[in-house]
C-alpha positions as CSV (number, residue, x, y, z in Angstrom):
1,X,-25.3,9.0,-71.2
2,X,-21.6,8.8,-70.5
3,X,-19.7,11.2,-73.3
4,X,-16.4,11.1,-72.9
5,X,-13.4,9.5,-75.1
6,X,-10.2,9.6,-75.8
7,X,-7.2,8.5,-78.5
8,X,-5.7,6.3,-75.8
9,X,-6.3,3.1,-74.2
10,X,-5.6,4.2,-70.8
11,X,-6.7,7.6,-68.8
12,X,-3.5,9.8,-68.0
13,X,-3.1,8.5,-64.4
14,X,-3.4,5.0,-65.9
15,X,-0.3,4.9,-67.8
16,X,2.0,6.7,-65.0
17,X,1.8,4.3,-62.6
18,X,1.5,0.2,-62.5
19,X,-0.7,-1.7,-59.7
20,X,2.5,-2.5,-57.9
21,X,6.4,-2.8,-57.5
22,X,7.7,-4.0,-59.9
23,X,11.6,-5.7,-61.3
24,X,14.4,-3.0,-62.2
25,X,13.2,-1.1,-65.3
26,X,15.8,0.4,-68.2
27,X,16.2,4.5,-67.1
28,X,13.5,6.3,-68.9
29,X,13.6,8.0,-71.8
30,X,12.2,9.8,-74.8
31,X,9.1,12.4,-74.6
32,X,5.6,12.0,-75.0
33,X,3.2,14.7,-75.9
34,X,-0.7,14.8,-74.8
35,X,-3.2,17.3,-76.0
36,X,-5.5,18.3,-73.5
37,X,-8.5,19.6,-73.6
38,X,-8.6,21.9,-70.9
39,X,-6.7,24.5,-69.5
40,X,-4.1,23.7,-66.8
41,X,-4.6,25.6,-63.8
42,X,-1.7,26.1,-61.2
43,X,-4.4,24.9,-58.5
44,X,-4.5,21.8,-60.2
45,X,-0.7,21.5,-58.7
46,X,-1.8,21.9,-54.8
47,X,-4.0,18.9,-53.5
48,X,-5.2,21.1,-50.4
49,X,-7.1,22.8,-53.5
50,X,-8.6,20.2,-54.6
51,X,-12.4,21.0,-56.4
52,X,-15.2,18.3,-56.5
53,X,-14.4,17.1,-60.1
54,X,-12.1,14.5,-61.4
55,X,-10.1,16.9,-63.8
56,X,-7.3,17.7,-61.5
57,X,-6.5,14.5,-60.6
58,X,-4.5,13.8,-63.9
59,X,-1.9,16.3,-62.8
60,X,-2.1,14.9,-59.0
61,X,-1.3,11.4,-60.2
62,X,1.8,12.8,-61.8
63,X,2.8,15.3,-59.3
64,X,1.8,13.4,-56.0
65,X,1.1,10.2,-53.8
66,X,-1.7,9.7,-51.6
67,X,-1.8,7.3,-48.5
68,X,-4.6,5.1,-50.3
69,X,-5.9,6.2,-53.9
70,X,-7.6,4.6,-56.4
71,X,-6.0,2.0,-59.0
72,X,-6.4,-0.3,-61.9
73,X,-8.4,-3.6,-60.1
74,X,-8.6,-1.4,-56.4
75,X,-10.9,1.2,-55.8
76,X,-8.4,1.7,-52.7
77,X,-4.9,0.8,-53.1
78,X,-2.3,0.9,-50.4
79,X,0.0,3.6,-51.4
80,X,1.8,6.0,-49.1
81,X,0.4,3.9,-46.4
82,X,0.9,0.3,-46.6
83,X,-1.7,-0.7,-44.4
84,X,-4.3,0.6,-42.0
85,X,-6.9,-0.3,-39.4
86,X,-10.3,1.0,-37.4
87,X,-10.5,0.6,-34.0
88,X,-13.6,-1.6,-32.4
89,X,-15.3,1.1,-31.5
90,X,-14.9,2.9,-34.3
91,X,-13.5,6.2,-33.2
92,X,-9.9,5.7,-34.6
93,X,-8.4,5.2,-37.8
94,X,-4.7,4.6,-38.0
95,X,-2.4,4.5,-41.0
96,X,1.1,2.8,-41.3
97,X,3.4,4.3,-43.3
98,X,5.6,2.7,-46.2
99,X,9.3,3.0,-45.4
100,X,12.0,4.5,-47.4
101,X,9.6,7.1,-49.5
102,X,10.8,10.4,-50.5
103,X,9.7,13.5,-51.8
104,X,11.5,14.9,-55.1
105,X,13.2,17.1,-52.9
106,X,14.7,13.9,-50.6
107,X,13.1,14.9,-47.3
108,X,11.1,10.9,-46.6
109,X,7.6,11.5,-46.4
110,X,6.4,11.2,-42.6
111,X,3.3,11.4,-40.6
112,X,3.9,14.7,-39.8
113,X,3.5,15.3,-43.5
114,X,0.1,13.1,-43.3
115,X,-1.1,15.2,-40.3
116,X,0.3,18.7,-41.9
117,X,-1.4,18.0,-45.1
118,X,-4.9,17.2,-43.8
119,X,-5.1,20.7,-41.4
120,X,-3.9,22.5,-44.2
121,X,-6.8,21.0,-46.7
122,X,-9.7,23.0,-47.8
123,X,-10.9,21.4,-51.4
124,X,-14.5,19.3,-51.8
125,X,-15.6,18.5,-48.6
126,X,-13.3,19.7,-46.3
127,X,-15.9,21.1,-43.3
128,X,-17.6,17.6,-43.7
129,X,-14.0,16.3,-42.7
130,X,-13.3,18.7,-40.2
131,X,-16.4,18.5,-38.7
132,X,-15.9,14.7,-38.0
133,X,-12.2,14.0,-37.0
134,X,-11.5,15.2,-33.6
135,X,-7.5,15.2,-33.9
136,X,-5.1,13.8,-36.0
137,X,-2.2,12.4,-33.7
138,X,1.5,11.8,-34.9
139,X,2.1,8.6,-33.3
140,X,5.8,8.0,-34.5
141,X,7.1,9.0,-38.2
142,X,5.5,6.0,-39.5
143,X,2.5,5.9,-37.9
144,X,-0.3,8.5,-37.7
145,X,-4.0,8.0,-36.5
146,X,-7.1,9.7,-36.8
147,X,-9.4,10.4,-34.0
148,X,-13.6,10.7,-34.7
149,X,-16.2,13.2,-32.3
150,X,-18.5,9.9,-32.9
151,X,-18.0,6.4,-35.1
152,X,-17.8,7.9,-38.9
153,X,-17.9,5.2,-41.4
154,X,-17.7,6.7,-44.3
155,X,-14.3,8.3,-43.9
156,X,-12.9,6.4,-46.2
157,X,-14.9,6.8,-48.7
158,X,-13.3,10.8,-48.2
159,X,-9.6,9.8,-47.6
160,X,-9.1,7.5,-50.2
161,X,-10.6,8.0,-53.0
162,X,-11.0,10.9,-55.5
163,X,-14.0,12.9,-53.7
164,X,-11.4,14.6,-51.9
165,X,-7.4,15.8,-52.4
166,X,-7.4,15.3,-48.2
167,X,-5.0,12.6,-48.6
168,X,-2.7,12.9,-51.5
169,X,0.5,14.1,-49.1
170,X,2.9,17.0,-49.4
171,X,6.0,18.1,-47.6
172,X,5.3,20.3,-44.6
173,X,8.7,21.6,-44.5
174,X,9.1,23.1,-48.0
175,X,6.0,24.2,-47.8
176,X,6.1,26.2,-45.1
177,X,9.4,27.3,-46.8
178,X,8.0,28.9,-49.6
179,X,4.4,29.7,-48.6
180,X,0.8,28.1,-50.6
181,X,2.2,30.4,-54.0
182,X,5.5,29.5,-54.2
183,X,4.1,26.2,-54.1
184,X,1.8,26.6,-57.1
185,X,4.8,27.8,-58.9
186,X,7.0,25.0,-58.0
187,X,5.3,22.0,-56.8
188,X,7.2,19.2,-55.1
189,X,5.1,16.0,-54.6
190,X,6.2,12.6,-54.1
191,X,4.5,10.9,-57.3
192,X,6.2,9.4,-60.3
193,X,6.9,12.3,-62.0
194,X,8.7,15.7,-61.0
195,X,7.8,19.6,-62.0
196,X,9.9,20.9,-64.8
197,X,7.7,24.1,-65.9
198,X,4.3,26.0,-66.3
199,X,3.8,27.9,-69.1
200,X,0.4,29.3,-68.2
201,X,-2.2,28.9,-70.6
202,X,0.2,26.8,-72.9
203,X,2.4,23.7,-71.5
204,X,3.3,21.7,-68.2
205,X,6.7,20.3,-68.5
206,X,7.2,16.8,-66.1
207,X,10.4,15.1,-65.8
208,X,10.7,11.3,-64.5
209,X,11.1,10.8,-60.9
210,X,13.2,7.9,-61.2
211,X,13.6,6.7,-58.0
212,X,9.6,6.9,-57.2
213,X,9.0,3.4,-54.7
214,X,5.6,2.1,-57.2
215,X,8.2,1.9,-60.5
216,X,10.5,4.0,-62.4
217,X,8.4,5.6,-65.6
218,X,9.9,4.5,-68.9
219,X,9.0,7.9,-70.6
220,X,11.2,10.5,-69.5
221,X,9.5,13.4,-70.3
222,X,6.1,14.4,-70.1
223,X,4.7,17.5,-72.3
224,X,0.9,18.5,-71.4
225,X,-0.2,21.1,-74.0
226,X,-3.6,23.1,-73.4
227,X,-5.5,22.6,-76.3
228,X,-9.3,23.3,-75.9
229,X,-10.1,23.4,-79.6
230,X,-11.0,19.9,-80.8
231,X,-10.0,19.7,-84.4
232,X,-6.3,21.8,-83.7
233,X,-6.3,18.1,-81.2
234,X,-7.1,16.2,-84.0
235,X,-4.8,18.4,-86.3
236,X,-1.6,18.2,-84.2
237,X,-1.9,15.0,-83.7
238,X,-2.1,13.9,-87.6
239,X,1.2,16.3,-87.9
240,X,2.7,14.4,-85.3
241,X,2.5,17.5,-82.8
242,X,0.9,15.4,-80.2
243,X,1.4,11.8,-79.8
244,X,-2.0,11.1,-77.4
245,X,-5.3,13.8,-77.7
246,X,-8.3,13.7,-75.4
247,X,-11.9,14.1,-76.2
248,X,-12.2,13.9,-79.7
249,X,-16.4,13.2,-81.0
250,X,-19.0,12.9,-83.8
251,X,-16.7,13.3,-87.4
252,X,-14.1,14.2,-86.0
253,X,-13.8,11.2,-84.2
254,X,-14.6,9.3,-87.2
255,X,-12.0,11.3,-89.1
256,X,-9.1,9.9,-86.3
257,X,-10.5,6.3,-86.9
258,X,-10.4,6.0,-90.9
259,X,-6.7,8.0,-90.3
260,X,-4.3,5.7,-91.0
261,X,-1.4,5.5,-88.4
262,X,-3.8,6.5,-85.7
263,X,-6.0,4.7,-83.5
264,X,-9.3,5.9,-81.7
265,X,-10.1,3.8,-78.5
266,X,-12.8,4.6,-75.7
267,X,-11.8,5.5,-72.7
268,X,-14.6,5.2,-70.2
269,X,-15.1,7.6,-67.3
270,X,-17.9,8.7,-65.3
271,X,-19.5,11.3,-67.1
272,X,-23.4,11.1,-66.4
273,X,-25.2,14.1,-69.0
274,X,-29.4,14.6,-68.6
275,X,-31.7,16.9,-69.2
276,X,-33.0,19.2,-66.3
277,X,-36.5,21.2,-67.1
278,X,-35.4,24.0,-65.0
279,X,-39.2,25.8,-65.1
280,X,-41.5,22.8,-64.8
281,X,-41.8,24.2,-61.7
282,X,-44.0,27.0,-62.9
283,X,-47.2,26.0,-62.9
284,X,-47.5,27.8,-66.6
285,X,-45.1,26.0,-67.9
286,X,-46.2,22.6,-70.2
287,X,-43.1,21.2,-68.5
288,X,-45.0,21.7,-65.5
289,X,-47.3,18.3,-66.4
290,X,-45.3,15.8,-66.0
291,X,-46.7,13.6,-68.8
292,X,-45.1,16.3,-70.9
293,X,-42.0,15.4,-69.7
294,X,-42.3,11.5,-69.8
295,X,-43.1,12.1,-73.8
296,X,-40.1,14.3,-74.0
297,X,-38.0,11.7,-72.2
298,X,-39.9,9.2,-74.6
299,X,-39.5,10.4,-77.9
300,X,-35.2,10.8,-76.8
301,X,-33.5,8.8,-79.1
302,X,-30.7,7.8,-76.8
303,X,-29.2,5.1,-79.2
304,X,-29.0,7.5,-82.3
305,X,-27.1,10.0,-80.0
306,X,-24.6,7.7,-78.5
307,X,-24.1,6.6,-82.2
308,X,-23.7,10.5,-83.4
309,X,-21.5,11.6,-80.9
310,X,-19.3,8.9,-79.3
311,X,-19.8,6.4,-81.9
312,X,-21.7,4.3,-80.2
313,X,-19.2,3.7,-77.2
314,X,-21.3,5.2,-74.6
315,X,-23.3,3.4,-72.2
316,X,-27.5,4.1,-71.7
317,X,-28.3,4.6,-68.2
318,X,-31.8,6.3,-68.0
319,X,-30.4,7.2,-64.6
320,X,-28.3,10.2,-63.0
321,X,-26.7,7.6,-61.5
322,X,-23.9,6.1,-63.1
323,X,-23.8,2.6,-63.7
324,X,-20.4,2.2,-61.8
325,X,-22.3,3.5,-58.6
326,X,-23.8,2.1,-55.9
327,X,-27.9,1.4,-55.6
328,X,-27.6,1.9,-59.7
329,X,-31.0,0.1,-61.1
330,X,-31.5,-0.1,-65.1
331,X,-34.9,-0.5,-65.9
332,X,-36.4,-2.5,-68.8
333,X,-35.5,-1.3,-72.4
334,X,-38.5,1.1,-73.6
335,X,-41.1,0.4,-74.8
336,X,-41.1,-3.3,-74.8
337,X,-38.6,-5.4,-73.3
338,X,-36.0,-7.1,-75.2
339,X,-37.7,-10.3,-77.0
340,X,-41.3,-8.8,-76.7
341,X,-43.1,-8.3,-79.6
342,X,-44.7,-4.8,-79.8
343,X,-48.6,-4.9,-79.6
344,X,-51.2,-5.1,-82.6
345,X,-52.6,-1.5,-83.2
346,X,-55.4,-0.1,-80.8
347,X,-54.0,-2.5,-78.2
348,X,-51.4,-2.4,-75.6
349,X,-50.2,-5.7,-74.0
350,X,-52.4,-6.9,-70.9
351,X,-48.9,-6.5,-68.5
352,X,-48.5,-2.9,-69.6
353,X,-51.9,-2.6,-69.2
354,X,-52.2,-3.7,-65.8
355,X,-48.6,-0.9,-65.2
356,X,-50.2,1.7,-66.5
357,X,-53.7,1.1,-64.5
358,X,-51.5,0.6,-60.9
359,X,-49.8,4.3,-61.8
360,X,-52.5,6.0,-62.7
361,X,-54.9,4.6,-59.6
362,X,-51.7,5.5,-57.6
363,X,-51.5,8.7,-58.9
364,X,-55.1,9.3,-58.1
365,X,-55.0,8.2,-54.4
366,X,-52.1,10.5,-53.8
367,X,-53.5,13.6,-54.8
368,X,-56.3,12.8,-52.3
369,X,-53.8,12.7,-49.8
370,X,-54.6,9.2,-48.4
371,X,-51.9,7.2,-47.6
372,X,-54.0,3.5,-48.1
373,X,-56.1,2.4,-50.5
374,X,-59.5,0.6,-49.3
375,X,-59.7,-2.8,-51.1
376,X,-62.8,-1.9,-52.9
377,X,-63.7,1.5,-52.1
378,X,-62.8,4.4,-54.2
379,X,-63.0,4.2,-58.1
380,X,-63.8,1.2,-60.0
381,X,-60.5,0.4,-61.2
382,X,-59.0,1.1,-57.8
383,X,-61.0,-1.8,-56.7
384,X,-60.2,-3.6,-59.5
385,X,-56.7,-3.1,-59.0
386,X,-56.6,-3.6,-55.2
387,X,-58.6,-7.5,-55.8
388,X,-56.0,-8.2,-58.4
389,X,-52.5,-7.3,-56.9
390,X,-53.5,-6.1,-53.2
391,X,-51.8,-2.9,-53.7
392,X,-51.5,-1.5,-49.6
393,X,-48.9,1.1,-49.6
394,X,-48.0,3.6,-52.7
395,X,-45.3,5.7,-53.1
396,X,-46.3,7.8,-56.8
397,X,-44.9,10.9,-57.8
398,X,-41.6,13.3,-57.8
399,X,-42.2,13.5,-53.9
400,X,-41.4,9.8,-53.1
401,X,-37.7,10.6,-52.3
402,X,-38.3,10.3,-48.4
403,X,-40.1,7.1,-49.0
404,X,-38.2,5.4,-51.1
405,X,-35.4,3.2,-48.6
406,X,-37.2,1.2,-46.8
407,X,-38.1,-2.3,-47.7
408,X,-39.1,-5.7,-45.6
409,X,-36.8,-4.2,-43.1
410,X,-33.9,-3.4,-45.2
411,X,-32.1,-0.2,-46.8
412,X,-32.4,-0.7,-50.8
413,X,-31.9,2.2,-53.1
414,X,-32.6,2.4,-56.7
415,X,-32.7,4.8,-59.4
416,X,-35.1,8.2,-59.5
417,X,-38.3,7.3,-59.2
418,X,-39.7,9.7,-61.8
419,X,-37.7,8.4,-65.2
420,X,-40.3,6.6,-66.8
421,X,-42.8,4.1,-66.6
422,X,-41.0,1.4,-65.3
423,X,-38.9,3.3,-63.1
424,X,-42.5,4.9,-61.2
425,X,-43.4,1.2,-60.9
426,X,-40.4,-0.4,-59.4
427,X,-41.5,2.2,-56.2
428,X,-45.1,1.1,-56.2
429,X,-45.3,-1.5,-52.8
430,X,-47.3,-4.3,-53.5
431,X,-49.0,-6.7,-50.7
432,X,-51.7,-8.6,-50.0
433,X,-54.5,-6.4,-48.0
434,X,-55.3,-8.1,-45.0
């Protein structure tokens, strides 16, 4: 279930910047105040630093610029780089640079910086990066290229979106000026806004860069307050403290909404929350039988939680996989599918039936370790099930992860097989028996 809200139509990142350049805009002004929910961390200012969660990047929007980072309508949208290209064999990916970008400090923003800011990285994922690019090469100050040890695909998927801080850009020569700590305490990026102040543990102060090459902000200053405690959130804000909270659920959420003067709006994000039975493997453990779990994952009433905590505004999933991600598959609502009527007592529909037989003869066949089922040998309803559906190749169980790609030739991917019913029969293979 995705969890998490906010007061404001837009995420923080969102509002700073639009999808492109824009006419002349009046000079910024006025302040706005948001109250955060967590606390700022000078880390958060340095993108070589960058963890493997989304958090920091609300301060990186602000603060910095990255060759290619995600925007509204483009999962990767030319940015520092107006353009880019991979060779035909796949080894080199080079970058051309948009003309006429500065820092805040006015040095322009060169492929040296490019090349200075990817050695110096060591957030999320940086051996995976380093392990794959053979050499980053300066080829003039607006061009830069990246060589590969073999033909790496995915690199993109690193560079230019928000699994990494390997290409948001920084200014080699201040840096080296000041050293990885004076840059914590005085960031200079090349993003819309500029560093003010950091009062630890209290406020970051952010002043307009007006001359940023996307558009000019209209608010001139920015005020991010640390304020982990949800109801002081919803208190400032009803005092006019804060003019935009984060995070706010269950009454009090419901207390923002039936405010007058304030407005609640959901803000989605990827937030995926399950439950993990950390001892069902213990083999004393009930969680250890795994029709202990499917009743626990049963009697989950996901709907009444959405409703309690995020007022309904979250999205079911019944995956770990987000719904915004790739090879995401949603099985059939539980227990019966939408239009469906449920079953007289004492008797289950002939198609669940029929599921519930294939699983269980599947289940069967697997702990014997065979990897076929005879068309009639074996148990009665084995038979009966392989004369019915001609069920050739099953993939049961927790253990089907190394199983469960291949299809008539091609790569599919779906959810876990182990979520419910349905889910276990979406991996089930079945073919006529020769």
């Amino acid at each position: 279930m995705r969890t998490l809200r906010s007061l404001f139509a837009t995420s923080f990142f969102l509002l700073l910047s639009a999808i492109g350049p824009g006419p002349v805009a009046a000079a910024p002004e006025g302040q706005m105040t948001w109250g955060i929910h967590i606390s700022l961390a000078p880390t958060w200012f340095d993108p070589a630093e960058t963890p493997g969660i989304a958090t920091p990047f609300m301060i990186l929007y602000a603060l910095h610029d990255a060759l290619v980072k995600p925007m509204p309508g483009n999962a990767m949208a030319p940015s520092l780089a107006e353009s880019w290209s991979l060779s035909k064999d796949g080894l080199v990916q080079e970058f051309v640079l948009r003309q006429g970008v500065k820092f805040h400090n006015g040095e322009p923003v060169t492929a040296d910086d490019v090349k200075f800011s990817f050695e110096r990285y060591r957030g999320a994922a940086n051996k995976v990066m380093k392990d794959k690019v053979a050499a980053v090469e300066v080829v003039d100050p607006g061009r830069v290229r990246f060589r590969f040890k073999e033909p790496w695909p995915d690199f993109m998927t690193y560079y230019g979106s928000l699994t990494t801080g390997a290409g948001w850009i920084v200014p080699r020569k201040y840096l080296e000026k000041v050293g990885d700590d004076g840059f914590k305490r005085a960031p200079v990026g090349a993003g819309p806004y500029r560093f003010v102040s950091f009062n630890p543990g209290v406020e970051l102060v952010l002043e307009a860069n007006e001359s940023y090459w996307r558009k000019s902000p209209s608010v001139k200053r920015l005020v991010l307050k640390s304020i982990p405690d949800e109801a002081t959130r919803l208190a400032m804000l009803k005092r006019g403290e804060a003019d935009v909270v984060y995070l706010l659920q269950s009454a009090l959420a419901e207390e923002a909404r039936r405010t007058a003067g304030l407005t609640l709006r959901p803000t989605p994000i990827v937030s995926t929350h399950w439950l993990a039975f950390l001892d069902q493997w213990d083999p004393k453990s009930p969680w250890a039988d795994r029709r202990v779990r499917l009743a626990a994952n049963h009697a989950i009433d996901r709907q009444v939680m959405n409703e309690a905590i995020t007022l309904g505004f979250s999205r079911i999933t019944w995956s770990i996989i987000p719904q915004s991600f790739d090879f995401y598959w949603q099985p059939p609502a539980y227990p019966y599918p939408q239009g469906e009527a449920a079953p007289r007592r004492g008797r289950l529909p002939e198609r669940v039936r029929r599921r519930r037989l294939l699983v269980r003869t599947c289940h069967r066949h697997h702990e014997r370790g065979g990897d076929r089922l005879p068309a009639g040998g074996g148990d009665s309803r084995e038979a009966q099930a392989a004369r019915a559906g001609g069920l050739l190749q099953g993939v049961p169980g927790e253990e089907a992860e190394g199983h469960r790609l291949h299809h008539n030739g091609r790569v599919r991917k779906r959810g876990h097989p182990h979520r419910d019913i349905r889910g276990l029969r979406r991996y089930v293979r079945i073919r006529r028996l020769p």
